[in-house]
C-alpha positions as CSV (number, residue, x, y, z in Angstrom):
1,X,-13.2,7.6,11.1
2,X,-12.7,11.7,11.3
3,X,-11.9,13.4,8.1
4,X,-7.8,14.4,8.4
5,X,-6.6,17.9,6.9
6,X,-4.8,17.4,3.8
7,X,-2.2,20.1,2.0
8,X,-1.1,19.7,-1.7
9,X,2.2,20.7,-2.1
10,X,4.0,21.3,-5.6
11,X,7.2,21.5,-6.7
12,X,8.7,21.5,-10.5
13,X,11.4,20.4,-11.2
14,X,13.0,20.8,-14.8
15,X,13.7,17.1,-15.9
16,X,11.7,14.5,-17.7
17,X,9.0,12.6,-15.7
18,X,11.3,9.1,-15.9
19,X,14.8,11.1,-14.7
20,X,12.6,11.8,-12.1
21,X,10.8,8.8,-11.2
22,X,14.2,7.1,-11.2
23,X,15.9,8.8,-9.0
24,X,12.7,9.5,-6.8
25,X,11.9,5.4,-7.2
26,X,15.2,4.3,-6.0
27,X,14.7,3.1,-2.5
28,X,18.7,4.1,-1.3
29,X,17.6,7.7,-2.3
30,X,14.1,7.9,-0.2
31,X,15.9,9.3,3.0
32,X,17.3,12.3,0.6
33,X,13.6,13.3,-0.4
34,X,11.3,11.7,2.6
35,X,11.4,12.9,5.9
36,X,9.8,9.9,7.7
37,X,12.5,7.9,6.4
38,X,15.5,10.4,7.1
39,X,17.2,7.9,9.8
40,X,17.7,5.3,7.1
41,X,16.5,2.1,5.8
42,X,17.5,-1.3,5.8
43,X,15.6,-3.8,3.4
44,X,14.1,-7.4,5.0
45,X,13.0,-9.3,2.7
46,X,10.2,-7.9,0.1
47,X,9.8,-4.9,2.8
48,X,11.9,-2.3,4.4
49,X,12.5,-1.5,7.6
50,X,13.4,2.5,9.3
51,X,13.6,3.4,12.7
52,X,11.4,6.2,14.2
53,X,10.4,7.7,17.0
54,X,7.4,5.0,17.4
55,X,10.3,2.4,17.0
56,X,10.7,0.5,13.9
57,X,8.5,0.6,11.3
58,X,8.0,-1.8,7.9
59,X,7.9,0.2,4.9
60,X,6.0,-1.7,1.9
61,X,7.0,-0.1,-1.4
62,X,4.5,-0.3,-4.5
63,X,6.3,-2.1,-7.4
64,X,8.0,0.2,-9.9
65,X,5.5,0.3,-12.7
66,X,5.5,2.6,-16.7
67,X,3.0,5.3,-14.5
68,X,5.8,7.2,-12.1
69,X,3.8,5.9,-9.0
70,X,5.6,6.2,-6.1
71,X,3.8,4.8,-2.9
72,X,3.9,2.9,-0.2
73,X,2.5,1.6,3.4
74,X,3.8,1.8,7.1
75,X,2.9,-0.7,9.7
76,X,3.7,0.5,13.1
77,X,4.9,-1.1,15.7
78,X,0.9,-1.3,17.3
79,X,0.1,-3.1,13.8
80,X,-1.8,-0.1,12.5
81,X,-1.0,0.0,8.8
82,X,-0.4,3.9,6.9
């Protein structure tokens, strides 16, 4: 597998970690803060589904947990998981 480019970027913002993990957390809210996701999301079952340019994708959110971790995976439509 190549080695991909990465960039950090940072941004403070003025509000305790769990104001922010709330709203950032909040699945509704993703297309406000996530580009990818900007079209939308519509929830099926335990996963969620957005439409792309590749087509639809499933969206796989971590479970909200006490350490402000906010992930998740895509599968795309060619079954490659991100």
């Amino acid at each position: 597998m190549a080695t991909m480019i990465s960039r950090i970027v940072h941004t403070t913002i003025d509000r305790p970690w769990r104001d922010v993990y709330a709203f950032a957390s909040d699945i509704q809210k993703m297309p406000l803060w996530a580009a990818g996701l900007a079209s939308g999301l519509r929830q099926d079952g335990e996963d969620w589904i957005a439409s792309g340019p590749l087509g639809d994708v499933r969206v796989h959110f971590a479970k909200p947990n006490d350490l402000g971790v906010i992930d998740h995976v895509v599968m795309l439509p060619d079954g490659i998981d991100v």
